[in-house]
N, C-alpha and C positions, 0 to 999 in steps of 0.2 A: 717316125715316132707319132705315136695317137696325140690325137688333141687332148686325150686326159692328161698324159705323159708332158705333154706340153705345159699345159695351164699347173700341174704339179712341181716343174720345174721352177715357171714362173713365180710360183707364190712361194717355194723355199727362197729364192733369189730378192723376192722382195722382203722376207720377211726378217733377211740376213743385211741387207741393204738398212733395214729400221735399227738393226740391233748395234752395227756401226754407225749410224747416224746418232744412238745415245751414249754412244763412246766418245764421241766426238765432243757433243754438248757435256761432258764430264758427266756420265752417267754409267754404272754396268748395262752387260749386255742382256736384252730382255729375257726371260725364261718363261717356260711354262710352255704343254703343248699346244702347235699353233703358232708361235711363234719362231719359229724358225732355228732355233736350239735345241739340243738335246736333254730337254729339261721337265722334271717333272711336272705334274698340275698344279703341284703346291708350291711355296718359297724355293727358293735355292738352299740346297742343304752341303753336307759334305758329302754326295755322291754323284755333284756336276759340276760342273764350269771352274774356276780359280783354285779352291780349296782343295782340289785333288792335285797342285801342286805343294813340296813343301816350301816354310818358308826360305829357306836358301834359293831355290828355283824361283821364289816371285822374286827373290831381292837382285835378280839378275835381271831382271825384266822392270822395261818403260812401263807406269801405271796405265797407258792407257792399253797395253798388250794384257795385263791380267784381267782388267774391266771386261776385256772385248773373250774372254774365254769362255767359252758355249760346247763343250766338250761334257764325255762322259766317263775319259781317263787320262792318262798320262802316259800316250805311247814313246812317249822318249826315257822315260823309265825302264822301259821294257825291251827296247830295240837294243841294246848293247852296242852303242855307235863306237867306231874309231878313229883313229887318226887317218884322215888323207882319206875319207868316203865319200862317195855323193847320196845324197838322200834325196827324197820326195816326200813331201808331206800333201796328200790330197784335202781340198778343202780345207785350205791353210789359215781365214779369217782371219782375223787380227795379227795372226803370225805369233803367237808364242811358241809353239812346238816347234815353226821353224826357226828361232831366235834361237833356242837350246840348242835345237840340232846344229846350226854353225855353230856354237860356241863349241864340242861335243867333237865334231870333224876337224876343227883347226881350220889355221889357215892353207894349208893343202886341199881340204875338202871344201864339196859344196852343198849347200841347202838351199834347195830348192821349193816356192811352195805354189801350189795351184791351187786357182779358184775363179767362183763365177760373175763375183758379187766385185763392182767395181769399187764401191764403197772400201768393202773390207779390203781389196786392193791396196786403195790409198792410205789407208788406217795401217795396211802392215809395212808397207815400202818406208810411210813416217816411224813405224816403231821399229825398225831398224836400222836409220838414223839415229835416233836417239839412243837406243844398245848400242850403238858405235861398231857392230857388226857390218863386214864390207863381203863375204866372202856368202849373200846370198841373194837370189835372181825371183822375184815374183812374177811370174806364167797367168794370162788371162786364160781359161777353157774350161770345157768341163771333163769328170773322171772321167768319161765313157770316153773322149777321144784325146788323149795323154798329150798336149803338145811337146814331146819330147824323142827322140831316135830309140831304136830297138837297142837292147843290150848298151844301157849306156847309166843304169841308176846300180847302186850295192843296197840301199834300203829305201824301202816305202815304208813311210805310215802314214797313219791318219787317227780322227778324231772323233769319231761319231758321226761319220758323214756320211760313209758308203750306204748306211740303211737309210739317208736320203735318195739314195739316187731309183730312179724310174728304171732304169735296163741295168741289174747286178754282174750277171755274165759278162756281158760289155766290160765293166769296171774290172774282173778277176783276170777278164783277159786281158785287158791292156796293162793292168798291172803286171802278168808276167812278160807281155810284150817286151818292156823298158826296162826289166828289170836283167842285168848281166848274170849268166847261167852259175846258177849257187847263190846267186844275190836273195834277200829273206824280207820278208814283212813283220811289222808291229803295229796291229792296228787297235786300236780301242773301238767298241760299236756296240750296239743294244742289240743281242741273237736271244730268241724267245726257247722255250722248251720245248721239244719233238713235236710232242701232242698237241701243242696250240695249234687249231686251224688260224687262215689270214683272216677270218672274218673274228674269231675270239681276239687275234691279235687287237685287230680295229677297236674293237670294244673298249681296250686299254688304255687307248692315247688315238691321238691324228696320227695321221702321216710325215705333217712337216715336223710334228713331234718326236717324230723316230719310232715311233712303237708300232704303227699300223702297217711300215715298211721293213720292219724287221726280217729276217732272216730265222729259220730256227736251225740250233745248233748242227744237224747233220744236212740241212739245205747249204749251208756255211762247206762244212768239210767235203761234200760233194763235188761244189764249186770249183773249190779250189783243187782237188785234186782231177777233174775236168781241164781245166786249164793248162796245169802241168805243173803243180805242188807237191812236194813231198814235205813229210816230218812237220803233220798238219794238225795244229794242236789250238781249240777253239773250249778257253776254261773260265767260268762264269767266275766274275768277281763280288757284285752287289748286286742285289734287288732292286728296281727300276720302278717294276708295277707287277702286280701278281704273275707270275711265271714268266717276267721277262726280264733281262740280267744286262748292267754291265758286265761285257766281256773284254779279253784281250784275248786275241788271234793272233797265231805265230805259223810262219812255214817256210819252207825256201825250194825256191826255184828250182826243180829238176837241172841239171847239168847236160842230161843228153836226153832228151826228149824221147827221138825214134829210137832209141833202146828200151825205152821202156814202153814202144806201142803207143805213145801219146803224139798227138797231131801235131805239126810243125805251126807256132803261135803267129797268126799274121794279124795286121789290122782289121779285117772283118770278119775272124772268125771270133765262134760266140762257144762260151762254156756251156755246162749242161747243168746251171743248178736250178735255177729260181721259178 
């Protein structure tokens, strides 16, 4: 990984590190791009962080799991969880998507969440504690290397993170790596429009903002079907900043790979989108 890759790493992790540090001290988590959220330049409105839960969903959750919400959807709304599944939640923060998702799986199932930021570690392993939820496991690492076994997750989501990461491909494919063959994603993420070059993206927001890292919709659908996705369906929800969207991304894992001419998914191979 380049030293750019690196130092942009860095500064998401530090900047996710401050926003559970004002979770802690009884504070929401910061917003704005540059900060480390997927949050617009202005206040927080109803198209980020807590309020794109309703309230039934916060009244299940520790106050300090809705504070600590830095998200640009509500992929557990969308995932169609069931009883006795294992989930993934990438970039799991605070841990409220993963708090639903156990409650969502049962006690049969598991909810799983990764991340890089130790802070938010500790901030989620406590707010799961406190939800009184037993049946979930918080993972140190990052998306691009899944610390989890091949064919062993039924749902991934996530939260407006993946357009944090520095190597995408990396992420789509270790996503289908872990993911058991038929098993599907719900991810929530900021994907820009066809035409946006990355340098207009830029213009819209940083990086650690989400916007300068974007994706555009058919770099997305590419990806993923690179990887080994089918019934690949990437549909804008909200406006972000000029032609860049909350999305929710939905597909499922090929069943048989080499029937359909797509490469056998190992840990270092890479897709073909980004």
């Amino acid at each position: 990984m380049s030293t750019t890759a690196d130092a942009l790493r860095d500064e998401v992790r530090a900047r996710y590190a401050e926003s559970a540090r004002a979770v802690i001290e009884g504070q929401s988590g910061e917003c704005g791009c540059g900060s480390g959220s997927c949050c617009s330049d202005d206040a927080p409105d109803m198209t980020f962080g807590e309020l794109l839960y309703d309230a039934e969903q916060r009244g299940e959750l520790p106050d300090a799991a809705v504070l600590a919400s830095l998200g640009c959807g509500n992929p557990t709304a969308v995932a169609d969880l069931h009883e006795g599944e294992v989930v993934l939640d990438l970039g799991s923060g605070g841990g409220i998507d993963v708090i639903l998702s156990a409650r969502r799986v049962g006690a049969t199932g598991i909810a799983y969440g990764l991340d890089m930021t130790d802070e938010m570690l500790a901030l989620a392993r406590k707010n799961a504690v406190d939800a009184d939820v037993t049946n979930v496991h918080f993972l140190k690492g990052v998306i691009e290397e899944i610390p989890l076994p091949a064919d062993s997750v039924d749902v991934v989501i996530s939260n407006c993170v993946i357009n944090l990461s520095v190597d995408k491909p990396a992420v789509l494919t270790e996503i289908a790596r872990v993911l058991k063959p038929g098993g599907r994603i719900g991810i929530s993420d900021i994907v820009a429009e066809d035409d946006l070059t990355p340098e207009e993206r830029a213009q819209r927001g940083s990086y650690v903002g989400c916007i300068a890292g974007a994706l555009s919709k058919e770099e997305y659908e590419v990806g993923l079907e690179a990887a080994g996705f089918e019934q690949i369906s990437v549909a804008f929800t909200h406006e972000v900043a000029e032609r860049m969207h909350g999305a929710i991304v939905k597909a499922v894992k090929t069943d048989d790979p080499q029937a359909k001419g797509l490469p056998v998914i190992g840990p270092a191979a890479k897709a073909g989108c980004c």
